[in-house]
C-alpha positions in Angstrom: -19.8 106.1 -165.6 -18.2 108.9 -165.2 -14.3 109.1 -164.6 -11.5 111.8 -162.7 -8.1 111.2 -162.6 -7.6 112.2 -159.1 -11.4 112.3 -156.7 -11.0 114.5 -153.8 -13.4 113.6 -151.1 -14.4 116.5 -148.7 -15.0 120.4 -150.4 -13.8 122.2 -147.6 -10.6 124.9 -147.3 -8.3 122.2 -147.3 -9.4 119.8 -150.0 -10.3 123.1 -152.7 -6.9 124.2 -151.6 -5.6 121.3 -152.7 -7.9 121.1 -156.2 -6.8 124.4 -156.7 -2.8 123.7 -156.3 -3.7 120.5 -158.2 -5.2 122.4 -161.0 -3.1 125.8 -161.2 -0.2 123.0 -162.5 -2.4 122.0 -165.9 -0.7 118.3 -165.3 -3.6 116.9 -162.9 -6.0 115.9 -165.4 -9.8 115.5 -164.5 -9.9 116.5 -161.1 -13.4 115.8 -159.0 -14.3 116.8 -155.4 -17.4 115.4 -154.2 -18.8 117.8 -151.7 -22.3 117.1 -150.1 -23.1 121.0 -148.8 -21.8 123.4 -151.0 -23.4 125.9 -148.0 -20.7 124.7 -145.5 -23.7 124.6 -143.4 -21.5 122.6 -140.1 -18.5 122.4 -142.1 -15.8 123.6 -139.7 -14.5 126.4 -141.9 -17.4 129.4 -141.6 -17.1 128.5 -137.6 -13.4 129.0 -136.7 -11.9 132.5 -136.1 -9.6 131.9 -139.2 -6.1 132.7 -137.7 -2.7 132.4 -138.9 -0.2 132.1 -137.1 3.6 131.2 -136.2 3.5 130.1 -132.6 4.1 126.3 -132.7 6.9 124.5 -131.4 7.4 121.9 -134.5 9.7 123.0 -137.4 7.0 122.2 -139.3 4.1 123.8 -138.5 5.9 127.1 -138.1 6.8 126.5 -141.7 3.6 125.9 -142.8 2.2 129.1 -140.9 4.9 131.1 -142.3 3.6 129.8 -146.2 0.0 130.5 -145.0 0.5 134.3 -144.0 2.6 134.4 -147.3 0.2 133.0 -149.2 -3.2 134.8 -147.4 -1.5 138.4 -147.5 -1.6 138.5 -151.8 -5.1 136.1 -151.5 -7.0 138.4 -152.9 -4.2 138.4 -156.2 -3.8 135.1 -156.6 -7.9 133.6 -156.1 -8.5 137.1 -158.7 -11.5 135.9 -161.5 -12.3 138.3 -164.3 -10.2 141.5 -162.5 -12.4 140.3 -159.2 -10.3 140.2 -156.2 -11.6 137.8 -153.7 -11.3 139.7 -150.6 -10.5 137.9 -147.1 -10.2 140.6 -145.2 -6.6 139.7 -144.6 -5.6 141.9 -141.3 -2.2 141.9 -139.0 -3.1 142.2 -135.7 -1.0 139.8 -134.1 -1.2 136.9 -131.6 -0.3 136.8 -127.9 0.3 133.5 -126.2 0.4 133.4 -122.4 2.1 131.5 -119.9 -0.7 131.3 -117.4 -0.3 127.5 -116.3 3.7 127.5 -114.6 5.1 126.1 -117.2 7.3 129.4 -118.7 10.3 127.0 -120.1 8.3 125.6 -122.5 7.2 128.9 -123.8 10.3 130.4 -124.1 11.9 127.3 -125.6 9.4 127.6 -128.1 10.4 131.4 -128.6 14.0 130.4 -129.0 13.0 127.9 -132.2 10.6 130.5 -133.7 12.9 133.5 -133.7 15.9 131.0 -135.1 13.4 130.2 -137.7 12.3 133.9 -139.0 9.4 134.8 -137.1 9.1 138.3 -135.6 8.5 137.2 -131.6 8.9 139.0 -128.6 9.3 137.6 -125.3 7.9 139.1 -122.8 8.4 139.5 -119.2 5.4 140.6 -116.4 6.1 144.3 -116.6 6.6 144.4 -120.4 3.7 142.2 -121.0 1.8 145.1 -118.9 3.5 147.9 -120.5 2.4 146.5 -124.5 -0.8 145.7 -123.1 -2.4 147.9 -120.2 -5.9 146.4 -120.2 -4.8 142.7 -119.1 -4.3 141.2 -115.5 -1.3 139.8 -115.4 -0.7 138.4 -112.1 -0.5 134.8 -113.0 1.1 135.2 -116.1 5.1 134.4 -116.2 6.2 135.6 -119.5 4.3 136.3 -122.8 5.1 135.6 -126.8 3.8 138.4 -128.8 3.6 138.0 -132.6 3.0 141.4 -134.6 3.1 140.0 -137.8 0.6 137.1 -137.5 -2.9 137.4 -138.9 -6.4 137.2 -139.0 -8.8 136.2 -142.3 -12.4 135.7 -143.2 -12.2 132.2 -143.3 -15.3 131.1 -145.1 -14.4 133.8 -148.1 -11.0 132.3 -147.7 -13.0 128.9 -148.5 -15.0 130.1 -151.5 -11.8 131.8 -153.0 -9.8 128.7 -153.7 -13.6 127.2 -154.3 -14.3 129.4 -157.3 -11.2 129.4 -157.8 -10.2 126.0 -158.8 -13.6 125.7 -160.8 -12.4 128.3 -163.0 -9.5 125.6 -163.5 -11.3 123.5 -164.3 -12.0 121.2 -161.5 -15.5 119.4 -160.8 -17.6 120.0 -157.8 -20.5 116.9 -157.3 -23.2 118.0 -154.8 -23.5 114.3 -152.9 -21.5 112.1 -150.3 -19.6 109.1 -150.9 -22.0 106.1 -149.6 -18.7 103.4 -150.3 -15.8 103.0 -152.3 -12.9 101.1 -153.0 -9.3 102.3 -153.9 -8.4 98.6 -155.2 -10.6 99.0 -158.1 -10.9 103.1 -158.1 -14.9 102.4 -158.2 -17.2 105.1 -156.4 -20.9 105.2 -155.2 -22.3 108.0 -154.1 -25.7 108.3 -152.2 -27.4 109.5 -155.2 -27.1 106.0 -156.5 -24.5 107.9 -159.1 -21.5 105.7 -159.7 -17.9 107.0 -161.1 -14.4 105.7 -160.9 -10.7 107.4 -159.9 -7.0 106.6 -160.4 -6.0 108.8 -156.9 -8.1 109.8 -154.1 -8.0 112.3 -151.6 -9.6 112.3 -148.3 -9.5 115.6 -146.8 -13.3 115.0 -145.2 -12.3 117.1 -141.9 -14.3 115.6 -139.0 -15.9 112.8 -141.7 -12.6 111.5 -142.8 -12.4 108.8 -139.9 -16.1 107.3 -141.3 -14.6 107.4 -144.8 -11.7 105.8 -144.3 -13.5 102.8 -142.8 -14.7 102.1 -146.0 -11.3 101.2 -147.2 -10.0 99.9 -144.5 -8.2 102.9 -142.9 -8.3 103.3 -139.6 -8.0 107.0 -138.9 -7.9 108.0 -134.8 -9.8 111.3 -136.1 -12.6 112.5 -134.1 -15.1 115.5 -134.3 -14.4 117.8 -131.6 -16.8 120.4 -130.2 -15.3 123.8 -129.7 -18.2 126.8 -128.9 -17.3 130.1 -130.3 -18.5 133.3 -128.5 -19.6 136.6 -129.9 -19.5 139.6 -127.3 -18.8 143.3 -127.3 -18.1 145.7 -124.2 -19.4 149.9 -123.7 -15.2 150.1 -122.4 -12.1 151.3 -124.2 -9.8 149.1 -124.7 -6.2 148.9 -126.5 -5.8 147.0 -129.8 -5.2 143.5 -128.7 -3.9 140.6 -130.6 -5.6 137.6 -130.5 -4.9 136.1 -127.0 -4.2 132.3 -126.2 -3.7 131.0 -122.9 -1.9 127.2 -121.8 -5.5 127.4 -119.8 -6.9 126.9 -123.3 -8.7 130.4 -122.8 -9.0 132.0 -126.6 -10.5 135.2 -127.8 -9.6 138.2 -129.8 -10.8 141.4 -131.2 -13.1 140.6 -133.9 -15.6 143.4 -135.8 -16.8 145.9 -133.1 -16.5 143.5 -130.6 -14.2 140.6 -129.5 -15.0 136.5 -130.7 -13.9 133.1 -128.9 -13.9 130.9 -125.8 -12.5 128.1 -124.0 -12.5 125.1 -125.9 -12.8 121.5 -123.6 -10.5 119.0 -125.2 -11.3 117.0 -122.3 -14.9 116.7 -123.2 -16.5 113.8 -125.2 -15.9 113.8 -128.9 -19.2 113.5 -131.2 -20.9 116.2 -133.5 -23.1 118.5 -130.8 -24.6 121.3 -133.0 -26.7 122.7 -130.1 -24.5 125.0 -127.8 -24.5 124.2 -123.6 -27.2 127.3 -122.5 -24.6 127.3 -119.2 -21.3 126.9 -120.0 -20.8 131.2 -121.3 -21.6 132.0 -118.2 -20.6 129.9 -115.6 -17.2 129.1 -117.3 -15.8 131.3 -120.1 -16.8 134.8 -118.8 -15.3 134.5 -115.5 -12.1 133.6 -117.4 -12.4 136.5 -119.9 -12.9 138.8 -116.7 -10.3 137.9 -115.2 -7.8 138.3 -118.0 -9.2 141.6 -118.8 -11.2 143.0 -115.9 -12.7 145.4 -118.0 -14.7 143.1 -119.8 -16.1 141.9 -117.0 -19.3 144.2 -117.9 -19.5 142.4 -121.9 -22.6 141.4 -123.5 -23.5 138.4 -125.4 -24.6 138.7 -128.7 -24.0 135.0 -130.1 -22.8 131.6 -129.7 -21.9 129.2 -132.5 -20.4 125.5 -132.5 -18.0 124.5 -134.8 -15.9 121.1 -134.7 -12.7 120.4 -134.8 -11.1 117.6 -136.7 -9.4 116.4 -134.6 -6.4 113.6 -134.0 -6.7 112.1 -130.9 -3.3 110.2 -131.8 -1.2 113.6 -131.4 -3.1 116.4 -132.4 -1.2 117.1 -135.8 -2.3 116.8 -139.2 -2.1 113.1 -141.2 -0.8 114.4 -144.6 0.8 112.5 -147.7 0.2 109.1 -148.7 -1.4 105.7 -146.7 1.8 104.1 -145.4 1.0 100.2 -145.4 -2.5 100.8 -147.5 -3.6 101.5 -151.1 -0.5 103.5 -153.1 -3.6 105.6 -154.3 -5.0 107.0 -151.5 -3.6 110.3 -150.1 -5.3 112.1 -147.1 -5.3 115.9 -145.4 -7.3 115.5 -142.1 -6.8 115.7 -138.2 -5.7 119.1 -138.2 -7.2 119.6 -135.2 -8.0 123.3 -135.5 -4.8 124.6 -137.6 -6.6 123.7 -141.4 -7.3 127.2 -142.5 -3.9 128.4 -141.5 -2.3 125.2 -142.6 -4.1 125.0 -146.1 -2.4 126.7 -148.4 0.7 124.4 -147.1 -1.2 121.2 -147.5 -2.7 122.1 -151.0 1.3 122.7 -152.3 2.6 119.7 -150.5 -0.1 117.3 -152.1 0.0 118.5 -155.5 3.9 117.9 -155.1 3.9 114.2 -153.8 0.8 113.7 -156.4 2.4 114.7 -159.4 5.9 114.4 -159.2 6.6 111.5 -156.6 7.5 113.8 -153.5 8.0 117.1 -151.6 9.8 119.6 -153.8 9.2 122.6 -151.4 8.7 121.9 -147.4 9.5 118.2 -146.3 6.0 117.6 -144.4 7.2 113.7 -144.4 7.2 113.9 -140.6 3.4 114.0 -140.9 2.8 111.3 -142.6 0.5 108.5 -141.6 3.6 105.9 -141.1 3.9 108.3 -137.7 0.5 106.0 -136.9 0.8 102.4 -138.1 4.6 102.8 -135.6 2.8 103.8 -132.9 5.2 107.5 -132.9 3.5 110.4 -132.2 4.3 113.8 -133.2 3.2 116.7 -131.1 3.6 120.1 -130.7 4.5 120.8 -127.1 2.9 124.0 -125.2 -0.2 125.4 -126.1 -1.6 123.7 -129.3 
């Protein structure tokens, strides 16, 4: 039977980011991630728009961001194999959140706490808004945040960087899915019928990791989340825009020769939908897109992809660090609810940390912890998430 000192269940950004931080510190031991599609095939990764990005309005996600755009800008360095950089097409072109729903306070409140905390931010007013940015209507907008410095990656490269990566560490990937398991006695059997065994486990299974945790008796209030992406160029010139996100959930920005996003429903059902709405483009996210910038109102369709979100129905923030009131072995990285890729590189540092020496040496993330859950106190980011 074969043995790892520490099993990370779930191959995606977040749980190779953390295999990789695990690993870089040659005091993990065997380390083990059991991944069941090495293609990413629905994983949530390859479908996002894989931004980063210092707009929140907790301490601790700006934080995390700020690591993240630290960390993404010398990617290509630091994920290097055999003088190979692993390009992620690392690019600042800036975010722009809008106050489109009346609620302007919030937004600049927000402002205030990410300026105090080292972010490059403007605040913007109608006119300035309209002076940085010719192309948009902004008649219903009351004030803008503008963030020069944030950025845009490849996110699946990003994925198979710390991937190949951590292998060259030495780390284990198993092709298969965990059919049950038990923390008590570190025993694991996969669907294979193959049976190995752990001293530490990670569950970092994105929109899985509530089915997982079942097995162990965790009750996790994560959910998968449907979120359509849109592909769509346009015969106009327009300026350079950031990537634009609205408090009406409206979210697109300039992506290759054309512009990629949509209008994700967090009102909707949760449950894995892998075949897109044939309506919903066109009857709901265009006219939106028109109207925030007229010119597009003549765009053309080329795709449209679904992706899920992971997402924590509890308060929409990541549950990261140990099971409070559960196995002392167990650890988890899930319910990010869209800010993984972003928030990886964070969550790979933080977990290697608690792991291996007892607690957080670098950010303290303790305020995501899963205690937050068993006490019934949510944490959430207030404005647009």
């Amino acid at each position: 039977m074969a043995h790892a000192d520490i099993l990370i269940i779930g191959g995606g950004i977040v749980g190779s980011s953390i295999a990789y931080f695990l690993a870089r510190t040659g005091q993990a031991g065997k380390i083990t991630v059991i991944e069941p599609d090495p293609t990413y095939e629905h994983a949530a990764t390859p479908a996002a728009n894989g931004g980063i990005r210092q707009l929140f309005s907790l301490p601790e996600n700006i934080q995390m961001a700020q690591y993240g755009l630290e960390f993404f800008a010398d990617f290509h360095n630091e994920m290097k194999i055999d003088d190979q950089p692993a390009d992620i097409g690392f690019r600042r072109r800036g975010y722009l959140f809008l106050s489109d729903d009346g609620d302007h306070a919030t937004m600049e409140r927000n402002h205030k706490l990410q300026s105090s905390m080292g972010a490059r931010v403007d605040l913007l007013d109608r006119d300035a808004l309209k002076g940085r940015f010719p192309s948009l209507n902004v008649e219903d907008v009351a004030c803008a945040v503008h963030s020069p410095d944030d950025a845009w990656i490849n996110p699946h490269a990003a994925l198979m960087g710390f991937r190949n990566k951590a292998r060259t560490l030495g780390v284990e990937y198993v092709k298969d899915r965990v059919a049950d398991w038990s923390a008590q006695d570190g025993k694991v059997r996969l669907s294979s019928g193959a049976e190995l065994t752990a001293e530490c486990f990670v569950l970092s299974a994105g929109a899985w990791s509530a089915e997982l945790g079942r097995m162990v008796g965790l009750e996790l209030p994560v959910e998968p989340m449907c979120r359509e992406s849109h592909y769509f160029v346009t015969d106009g010139e327009i300026e350079p825009l950031p990537f634009l996100k609205a408090e009406t959930h409206l979210a697109f920005g300039p992506e290759g020769e054309g512009f990629a996003g949509g209008l994700p429903d967090w009102d909707q059902p949760t449950g894995f939908q892998l075949d897109p709405d044939p309506t919903r483009f066109e009857d709901v996210v265009w006219p939106k897109i028109a109207h925030r910038v007229p010119q597009l109102e003549t765009l053309k369709l080329q795709r449209t992809w679904v992706g899920h979100y992971a997402r924590n129905s509890f308060d929409f923030n990541v549950f990261l660090g140990a099971w409070f009131g559960g196995a002392e072995n167990v650890y988890m990285a899930c319910g990010y609810s869209g800010h993984g890729i972003m928030h990886a590189p964070a969550s790979g540092r933080a977990l290697a940390e608690l792991i291996l020496q007892g607690g957080y040496q670098t950010l303290d993330l303790s305020a995501f912890s899963y205690r937050r859950f068993a006490e019934n106190r949510p944490y959430r980011e207030i404005g647009i998430i």
